[in-house]
N, C-alpha and C positions, 0 to 999 in steps of 0.2 A: 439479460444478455445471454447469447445461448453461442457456443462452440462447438465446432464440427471436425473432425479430423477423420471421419468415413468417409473419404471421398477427398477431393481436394481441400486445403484447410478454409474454414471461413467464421465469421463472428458474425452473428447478427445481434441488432441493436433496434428494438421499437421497432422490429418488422421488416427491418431494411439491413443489408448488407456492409459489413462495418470494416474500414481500413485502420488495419492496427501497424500499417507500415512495408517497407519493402520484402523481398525473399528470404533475408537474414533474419529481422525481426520475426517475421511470419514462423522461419525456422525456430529460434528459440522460443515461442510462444507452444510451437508443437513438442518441443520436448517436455517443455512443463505441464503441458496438458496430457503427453503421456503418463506423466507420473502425477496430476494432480493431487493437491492434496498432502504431497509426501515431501521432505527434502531433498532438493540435486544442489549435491554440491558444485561450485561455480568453477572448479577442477575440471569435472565431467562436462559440464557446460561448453565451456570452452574445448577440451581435446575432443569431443563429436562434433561441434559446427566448424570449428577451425583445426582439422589433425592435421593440415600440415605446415599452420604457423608457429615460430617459438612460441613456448608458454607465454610471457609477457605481453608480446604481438596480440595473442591470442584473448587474453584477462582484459584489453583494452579495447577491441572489438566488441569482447561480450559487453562491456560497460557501456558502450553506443549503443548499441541494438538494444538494451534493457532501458535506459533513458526515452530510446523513442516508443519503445512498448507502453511505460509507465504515461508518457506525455498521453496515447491513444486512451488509454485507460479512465484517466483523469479527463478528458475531454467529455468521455460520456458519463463522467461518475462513479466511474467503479475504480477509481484508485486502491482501493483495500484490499483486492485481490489478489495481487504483486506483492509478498511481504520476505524479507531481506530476513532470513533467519539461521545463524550462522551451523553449516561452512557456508552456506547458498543461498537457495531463494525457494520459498515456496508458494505454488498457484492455487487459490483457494477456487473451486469449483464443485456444484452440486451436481446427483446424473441428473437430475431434469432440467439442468444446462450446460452438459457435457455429454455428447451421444456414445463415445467409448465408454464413460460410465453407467449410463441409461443400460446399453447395449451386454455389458458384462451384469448389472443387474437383472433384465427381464430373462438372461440366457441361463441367469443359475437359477433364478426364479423357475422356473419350467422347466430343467431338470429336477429339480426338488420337486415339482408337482409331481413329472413323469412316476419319478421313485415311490411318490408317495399315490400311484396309480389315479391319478386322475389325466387320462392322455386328453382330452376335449383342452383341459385348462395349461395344458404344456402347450400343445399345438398352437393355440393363441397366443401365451407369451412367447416363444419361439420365433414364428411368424412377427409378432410384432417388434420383437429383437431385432430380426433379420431387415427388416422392413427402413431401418436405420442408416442402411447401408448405400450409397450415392456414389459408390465405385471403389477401385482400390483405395484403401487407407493411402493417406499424405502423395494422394496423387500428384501434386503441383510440387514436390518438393526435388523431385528428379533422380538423380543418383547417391546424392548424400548420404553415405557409411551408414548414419545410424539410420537414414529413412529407410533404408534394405533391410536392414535387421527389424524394425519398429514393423515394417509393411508383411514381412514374413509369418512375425507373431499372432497379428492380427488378423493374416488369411485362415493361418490355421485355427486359431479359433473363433473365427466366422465359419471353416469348412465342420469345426467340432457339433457348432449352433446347426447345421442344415441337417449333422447325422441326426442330434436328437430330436430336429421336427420331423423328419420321416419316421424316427420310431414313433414316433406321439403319432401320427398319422397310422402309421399301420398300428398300430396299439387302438383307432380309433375305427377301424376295420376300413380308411378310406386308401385302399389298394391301390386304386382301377386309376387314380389321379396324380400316384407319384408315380408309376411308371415312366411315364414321359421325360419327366425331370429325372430319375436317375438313369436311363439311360445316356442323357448331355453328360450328368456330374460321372459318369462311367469312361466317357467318352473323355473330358478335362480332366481328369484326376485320374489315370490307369490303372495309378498304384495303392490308392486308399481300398485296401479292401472292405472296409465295412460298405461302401455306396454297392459294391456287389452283390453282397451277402445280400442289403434290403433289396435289389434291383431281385436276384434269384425269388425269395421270399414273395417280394410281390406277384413277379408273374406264376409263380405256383400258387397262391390264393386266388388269382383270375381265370384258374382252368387253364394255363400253358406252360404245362412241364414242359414239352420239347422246348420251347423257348427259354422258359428256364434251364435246362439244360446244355443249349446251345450257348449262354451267355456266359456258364461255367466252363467250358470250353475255350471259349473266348479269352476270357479271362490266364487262363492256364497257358494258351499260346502269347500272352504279352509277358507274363513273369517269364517265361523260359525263354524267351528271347533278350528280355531287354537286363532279366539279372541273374538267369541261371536256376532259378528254382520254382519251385510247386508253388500253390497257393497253401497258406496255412491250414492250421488244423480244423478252425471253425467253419470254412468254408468247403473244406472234404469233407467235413463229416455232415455238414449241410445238402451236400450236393446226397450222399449217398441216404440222407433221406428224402430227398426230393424219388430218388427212385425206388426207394418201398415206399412213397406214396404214405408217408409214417403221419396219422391222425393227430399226433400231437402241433403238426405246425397249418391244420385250419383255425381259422379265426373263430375265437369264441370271444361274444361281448362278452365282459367282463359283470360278475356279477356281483352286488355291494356283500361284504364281509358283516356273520353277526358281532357282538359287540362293538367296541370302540375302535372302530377304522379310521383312520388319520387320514383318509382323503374327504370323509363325512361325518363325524364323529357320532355318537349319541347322543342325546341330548335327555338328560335326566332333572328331577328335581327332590330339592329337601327344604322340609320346613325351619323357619326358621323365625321363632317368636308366631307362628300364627301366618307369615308371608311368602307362600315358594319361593324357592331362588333356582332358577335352570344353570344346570352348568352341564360341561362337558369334558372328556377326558381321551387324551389322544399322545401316542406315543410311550416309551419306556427308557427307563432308565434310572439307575441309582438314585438319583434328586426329583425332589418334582418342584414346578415351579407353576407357582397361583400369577396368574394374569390378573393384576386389579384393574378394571375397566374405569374409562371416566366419565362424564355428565350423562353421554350416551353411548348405546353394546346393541347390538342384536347379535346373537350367534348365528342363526341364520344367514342372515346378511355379508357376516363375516366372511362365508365360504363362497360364494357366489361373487366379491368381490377376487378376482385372481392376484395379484399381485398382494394385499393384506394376508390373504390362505396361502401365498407361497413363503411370507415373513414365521405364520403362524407354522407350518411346519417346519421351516428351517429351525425354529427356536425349539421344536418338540424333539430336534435330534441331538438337543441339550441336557435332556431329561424327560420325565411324564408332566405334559405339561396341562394344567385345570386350567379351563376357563369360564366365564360367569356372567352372565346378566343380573348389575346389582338391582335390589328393589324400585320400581318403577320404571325401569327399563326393558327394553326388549320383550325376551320373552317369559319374563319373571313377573310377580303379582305384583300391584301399584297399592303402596303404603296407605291406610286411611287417613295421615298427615304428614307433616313434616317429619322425617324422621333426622336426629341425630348424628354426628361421627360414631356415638359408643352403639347406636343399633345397628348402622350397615357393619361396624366393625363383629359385629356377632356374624352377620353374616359371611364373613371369610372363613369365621370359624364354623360356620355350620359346614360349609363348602368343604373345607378341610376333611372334618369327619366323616362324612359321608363320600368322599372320594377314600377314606381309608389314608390320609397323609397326617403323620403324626409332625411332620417337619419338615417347610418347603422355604427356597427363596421366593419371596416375594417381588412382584414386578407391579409396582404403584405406578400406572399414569397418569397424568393430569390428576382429575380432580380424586382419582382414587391414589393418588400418593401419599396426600396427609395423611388417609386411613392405613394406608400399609404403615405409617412411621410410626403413629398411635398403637398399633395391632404389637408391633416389634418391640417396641418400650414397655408393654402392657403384659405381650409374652414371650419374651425371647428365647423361650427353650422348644417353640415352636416354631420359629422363623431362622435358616439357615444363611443366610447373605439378606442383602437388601438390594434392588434395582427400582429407582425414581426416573420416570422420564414425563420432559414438559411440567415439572413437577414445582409446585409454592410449599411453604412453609404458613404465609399466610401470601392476601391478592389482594387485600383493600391496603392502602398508604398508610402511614403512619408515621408520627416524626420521628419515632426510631428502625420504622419500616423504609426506606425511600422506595426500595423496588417495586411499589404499587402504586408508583406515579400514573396514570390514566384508568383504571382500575373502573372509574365509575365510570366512564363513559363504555368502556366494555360491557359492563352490565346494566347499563343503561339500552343497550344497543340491544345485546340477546334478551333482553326483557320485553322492548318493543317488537323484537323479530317473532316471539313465542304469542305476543298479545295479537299482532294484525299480519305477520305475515308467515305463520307456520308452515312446514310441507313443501315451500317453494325454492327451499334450497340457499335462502339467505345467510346462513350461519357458516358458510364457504366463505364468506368477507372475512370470517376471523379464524375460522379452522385451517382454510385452505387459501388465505387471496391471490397468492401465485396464479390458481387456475379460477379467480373468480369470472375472466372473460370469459371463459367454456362454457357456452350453453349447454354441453352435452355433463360437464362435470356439477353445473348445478342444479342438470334434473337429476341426477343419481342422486345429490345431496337432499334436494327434497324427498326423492324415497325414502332416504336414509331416515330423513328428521322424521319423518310420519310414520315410522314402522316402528323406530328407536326408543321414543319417546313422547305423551300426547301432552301439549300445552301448557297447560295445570300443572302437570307433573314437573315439566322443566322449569318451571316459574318458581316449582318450590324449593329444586336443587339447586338452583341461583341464589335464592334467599339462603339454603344452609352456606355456600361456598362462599358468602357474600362475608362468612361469618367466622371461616376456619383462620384458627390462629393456634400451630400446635411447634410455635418457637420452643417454649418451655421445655418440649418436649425432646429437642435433638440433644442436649446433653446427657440423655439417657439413652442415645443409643450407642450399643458396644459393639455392633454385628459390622461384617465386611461390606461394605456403601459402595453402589456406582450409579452415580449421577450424570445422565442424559442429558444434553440440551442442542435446542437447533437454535442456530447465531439471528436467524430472521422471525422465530415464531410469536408473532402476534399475540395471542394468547397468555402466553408465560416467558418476557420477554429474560435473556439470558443472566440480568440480573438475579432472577428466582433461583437460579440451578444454580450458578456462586456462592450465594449462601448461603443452600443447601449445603454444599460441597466445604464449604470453608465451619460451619457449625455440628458438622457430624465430625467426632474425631475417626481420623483415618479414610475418610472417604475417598473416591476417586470419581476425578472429573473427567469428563466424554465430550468436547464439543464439536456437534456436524454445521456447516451450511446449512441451508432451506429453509422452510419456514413453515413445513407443513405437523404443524400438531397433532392433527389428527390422526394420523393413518402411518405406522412406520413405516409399513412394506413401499406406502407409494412413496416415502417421503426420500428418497435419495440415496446413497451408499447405505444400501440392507446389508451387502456384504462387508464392508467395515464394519459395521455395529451388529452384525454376529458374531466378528472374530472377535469384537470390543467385549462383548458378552462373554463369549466363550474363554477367552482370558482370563477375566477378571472371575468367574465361576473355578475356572479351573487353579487360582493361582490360590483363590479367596482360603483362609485358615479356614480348620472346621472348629465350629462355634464352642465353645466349652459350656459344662453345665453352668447359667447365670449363679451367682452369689450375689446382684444387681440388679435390681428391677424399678419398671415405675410402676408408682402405688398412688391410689387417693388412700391418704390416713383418718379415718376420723377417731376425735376423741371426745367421747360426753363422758359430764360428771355432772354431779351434784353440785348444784349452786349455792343450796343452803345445806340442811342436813344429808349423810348417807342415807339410799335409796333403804325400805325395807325387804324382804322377802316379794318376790311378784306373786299379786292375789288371784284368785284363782280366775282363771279363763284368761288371765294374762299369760303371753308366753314367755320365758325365758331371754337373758339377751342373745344369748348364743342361737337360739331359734331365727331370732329376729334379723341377726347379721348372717346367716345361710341361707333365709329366704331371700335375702336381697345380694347372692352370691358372694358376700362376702368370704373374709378369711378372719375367724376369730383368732386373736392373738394374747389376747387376756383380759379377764371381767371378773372385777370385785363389787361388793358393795356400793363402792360410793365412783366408779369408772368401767368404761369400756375401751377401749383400743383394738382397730379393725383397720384392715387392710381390702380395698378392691378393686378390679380389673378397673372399672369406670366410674368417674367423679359424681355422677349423676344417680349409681346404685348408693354410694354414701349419704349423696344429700338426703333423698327419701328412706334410707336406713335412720341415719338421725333423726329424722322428723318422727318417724315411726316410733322409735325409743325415747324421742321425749314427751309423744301423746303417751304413751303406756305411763310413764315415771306422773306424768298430770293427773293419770286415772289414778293414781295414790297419793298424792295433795305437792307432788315432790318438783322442783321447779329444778329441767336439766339442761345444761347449756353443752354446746359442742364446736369443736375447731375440726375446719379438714382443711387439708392441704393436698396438692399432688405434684411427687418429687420422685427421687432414685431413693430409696430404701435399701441396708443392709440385709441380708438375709442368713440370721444366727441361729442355722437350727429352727426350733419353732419361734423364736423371736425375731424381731426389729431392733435397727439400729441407723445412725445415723442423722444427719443435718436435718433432713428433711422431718425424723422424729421429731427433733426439739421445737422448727418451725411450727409444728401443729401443735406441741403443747402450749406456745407462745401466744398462738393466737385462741386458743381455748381458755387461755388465762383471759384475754382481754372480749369476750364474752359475755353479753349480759344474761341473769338468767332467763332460760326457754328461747334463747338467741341461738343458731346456727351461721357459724359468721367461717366464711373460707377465705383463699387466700386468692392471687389474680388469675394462678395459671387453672385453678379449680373450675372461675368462671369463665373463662377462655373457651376449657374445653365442654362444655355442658349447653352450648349457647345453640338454639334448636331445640330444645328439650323440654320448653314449657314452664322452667325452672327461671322465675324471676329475683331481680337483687334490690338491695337498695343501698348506696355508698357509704359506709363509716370512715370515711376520712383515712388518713396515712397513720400509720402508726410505725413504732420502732420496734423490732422483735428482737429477740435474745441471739449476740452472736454475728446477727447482720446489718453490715454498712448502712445501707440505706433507708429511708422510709419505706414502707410498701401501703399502697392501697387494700383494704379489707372492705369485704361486702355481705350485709348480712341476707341471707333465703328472707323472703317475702312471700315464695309460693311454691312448694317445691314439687311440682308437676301435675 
């Protein structure tokens, strides 16, 4: 259903023209679509369509016209848009079905380009702003108090959108063509002086000063007549260099800035395990913030799309903002296999370092959300706030999961899409199905899929995603959370982002309309969920040093005797546990006790240290777990401690047996199990399942 209030009001429905009732109702439906989105109280409601009934007269009226509103609504199926929330009522509506919000998005869109000097990509959203326009606002609505005031607001900023496509037009050296039109908009507007200033401007870049300076003339004899004074300063001082003929106002194409320009940015890379990763870096400011991309990123692509590049810049004037194509994507190296949560999660960190950020908020989309929650648990003295959008915890069902009710038929679908119908733009059914009737929107999406990502590759990041389950993991986080969700998105339907938002303590929840997962810029109110951003950034505490972290813990010991001395050519355990990143925490004779970023460097840390203890007849058994750990100085402490010595007791020897959330997170990794049954640990209620390594990479 789409809403129109540029022009006379109207609803369409399936294509066709929709009666949502008489003059009144029509009227209250335009106020609430003035203010979509927002609360009006039923106060307001009433003294603007009825100021000159008593209040009570007035509260009874609105109550009719809001019944026959709700009956229209209901007829076509959208009753839920109408929702009664006190003092009032409020209209839930998206801008790609709301053209006042369409129209205030593509208008700041395109100034933010302008600013960010890309005039080609203003001029398009500008024009395409303006393009929205079907005549004066609430034309059908007549004299009504508030439609004067509403219709005022709206010309003026419609006349704001026409100044900044003429600048984007002369910024794009095309002169010779607004001529024309500012002289009308000189002619209907007498008193805006900026339509002057551009109107002077142009015709002095066309080779006609005299005219330009006839039209400064002009201009001077309407202000002195109609209000007594001169034209302003910018336009005196303008005129007076139109006659030194002053070099600085011919048109120079603009030419691209070295380094990192925000309307193009660089595009660099760093290694990372052996696999480039390209990123980018654009903008400034005290924070930076890492965009974690999901299934698929081009950065390329990214720019060339206008309205995503004008999201991406508005968010760079949040901070310096990184961005990245994870492995196998875009234009980064393709993985020789599957790779893991714990390997793309190196790659944020390699991203980090080599952009020089010792501590960014992170912005996890889609399928790279899990990995920013993972990243943030694992380091939190490098992660400043946290931003999830379209974002799972896990996406397959489970019966303590519900919110992955249809799950398989989704990856069932993009699994088929990737085997027989790659390139063609099919993956708009579930990125984007709003616009999946657009022929024009799913040839771009077949571009997208063929540049983004090739086949194979996407078939493997469906199998990892098929697999992430990093629940365990949100009680470990301590960082400021803001949770995105769209109420229609396919993909990661709004149950995901609830329990996101309900299992991180302290989080804050964001919910928009629409349904487009993919793309924030195109997906509806950019500018709500900038100010939502900008908010929550600006209010968010600053993080303190962690005393909390999550850890995998492993603990080997001796099964039978204490180990002896390591023989020669063996290496030490402390060696052992820093080759595999560890953190040694303490190692006697007969144990080790190790702390590491990822569950997966454990398993093969263990395995490693009980082949060495075998190379001297020693039979070593080991528990790991991964939980929140204390952090005492060079010590450990804590629940999660004890859990891993519990299940290190129940051990057999040359057994490596972990615990659920261990094999959860490592699944991808090559690292195979085999079930031991439930057991009872020390301390905790329940049974838990244990699984011992069968292969560990």
């Amino acid at each position: 259903m789409e809403f129109r209030v540029l022009g006379p009001i109207e609803v369409i429905h399936g294509g066709q023209a929709f009666a949502v009732g008489g003059a009144r109702a029509r009227a209250v439906l335009a106020v609430l679509l003035l203010n979509a989105n927002r609360v009006v109280s039923a106060d307001r409601l009433a003294r603007e369509l009825w100021p000159d009934l008593e209040p009570d007269r007035a509260a009874a009226n609105l109550q009719v016209r809001l019944t026959e509103l709700r009956r229209a609504l209901r007829s076509a199926g959208e009753a839920d848009r109408l929702v009664t929330r006190p003092p009032g009522y409020i209209f839930l509506a998206g801008a790609d079905e709301l053209d006042v919000l369409r129209f205030e998005q593509l208008a700041a869109a395109g100034r933010a380009a302008l600013a960010s000097a890309d005039a080609a990509g203003a001029a398009r959203l500008l024009t395409d702003s303006l393009a929205l326009w079907r005549g004066p606002a609430l034309a059908d609505l007549g004299d009504a108090a508030f439609a004067g005031t509403e219709r005022a607001r709206l010309q003026d900023a419609r006349l704001d959108a026409v100044e900044s496509r003429v600048d984007a037009l002369l910024a794009c050296g095309r002169h010779q063509e607004t001529i024309a039109e500012l002289a009308e908009l000189t002619a209907k507007h007498p008193l805006r002086e900026r339509f002057w200033a551009q109107r002077l401007l142009a015709l002095y870049r066309c080779g006609r000063q005299a005219d330009a300076l006839r039209a400064y003339r002009e201009l001077r004899a309407v202000l002195v007549e109609q209000l007594g004074i001169e034209p302003g300063p910018e336009l005196r001082q303008l005129e007076g260099r139109i006659l030194r003929q002053d070099s600085e106002l011919d048109y120079r194409a603009p030419r691209p800035a070295a380094g990192d320009d925000i309307a193009r940015p660089v595009t660099r890379y760093v290694d990372s395990g052996g696999i480039h990763i390209a990123y980018q870096v654009l903008g400034a400011g005290e924070r930076d913030i890492v965009f974690v991309p999901g299934a698929m990123s081009h950065l390329d692509l990214l720019w060339e799309d206008t309205e995503t590049a004008g999201f991406f810049r508005r968010l760079a004037t949040l901070g310096r903002l990184i961005l990245f194509d994870k492995r196998d994507t875009g234009l980064s190296d393709r993985a020789p296999a599957d790779s893991p949560l714990e390997e793309r999660m190196d790659d944020v960190r390699a991203v980090m370092e080599a952009a020089s950020s010792s501590q960014a908020v992170l912005f996890g989309y889609s399928e790279g959300a899990p990995m920013s929650i993972l990243f943030a648990a694992t380091h939190p003295e490098r992660v400043a706030a946290l931003i999830l959008g379209a974002a799972a915890a896990r996406y397959r069902w489970a019966p303590d999961y519900p919110c992955g009710q249809g799950s398989d038929e989704m990856f069932g679908a993009l699994e088929e899409i990737a085997s027989h119908r790659w390139g063609q733009g099919a993956t708009i059914e579930w990125f984007l199905p709003s616009r999946a009737g657009s022929p024009e929107a799913r040839r771009l999406f077949g571009r997208f899929e063929r540049m983004a990502v090739s086949p194979s590759a996407f078939l493997r990041i469906v199998r990892m995603i098929r697999q992430i389950d990093v629940r365990a993991v949100l009680p470990a986080i301590h960082l400021p959370t803001l949770v995105i969700q769209r109420l229609d998105d396919r993909m990661t339907p709004p149950c995901h982002g609830r329990y996101l938002a309900s299992h991180i303590t302290g989080a804050r929840y964001f919910e928009q309309r629409g349904d487009h997962s993919l793309r924030f810029a195109g997906s509806g109110d950019s500018d709500a969920l900038i100010d939502e951003i900008q908010d929550f950034l600006t209010s968010a505490p600053r993080p303190r040093d962690p005393d909390r972290v999550l850890a995998a813990i492993l603990l080997a010991e001796a099964a039978d005797s204490p180990p002896t001395a390591a023989e020669a050519g063996q290496p030490p355990a402390s060696q052992r546990v820093r080759s595999y990143r560890g953190r040694l925490i303490k190692s006697t004779r007969a144990s080790v006790l190790a702390t590491f970023a990822a569950p997966g460097q454990a398993i093969r840390c263990a395995a490693a240290l009980r082949d060495d203890a075998a190379a001297r007849g020693i039979q070593l058994r080991a528990g790991i777990h991964a939980g929140e750990v204390d952090l005492i100085g060079d010590d450990i402490a804590g629940a999660s401690v004890h859990i891993t010595h519990s299940i290190t007791a129940l051990a057999q020897p040359a057994e490596i047996l972990v615990s659920p959330a261990v094999k959860d997170l490592v699944l991808g990794t090559g690292i195979l199990f085999a079930d031991r049954g439930l057991h009872e640990l020390g301390g905790i209620a329940d049974r838990w399942p244990l699984f011992a390594v069968t292969r560990s990479g």
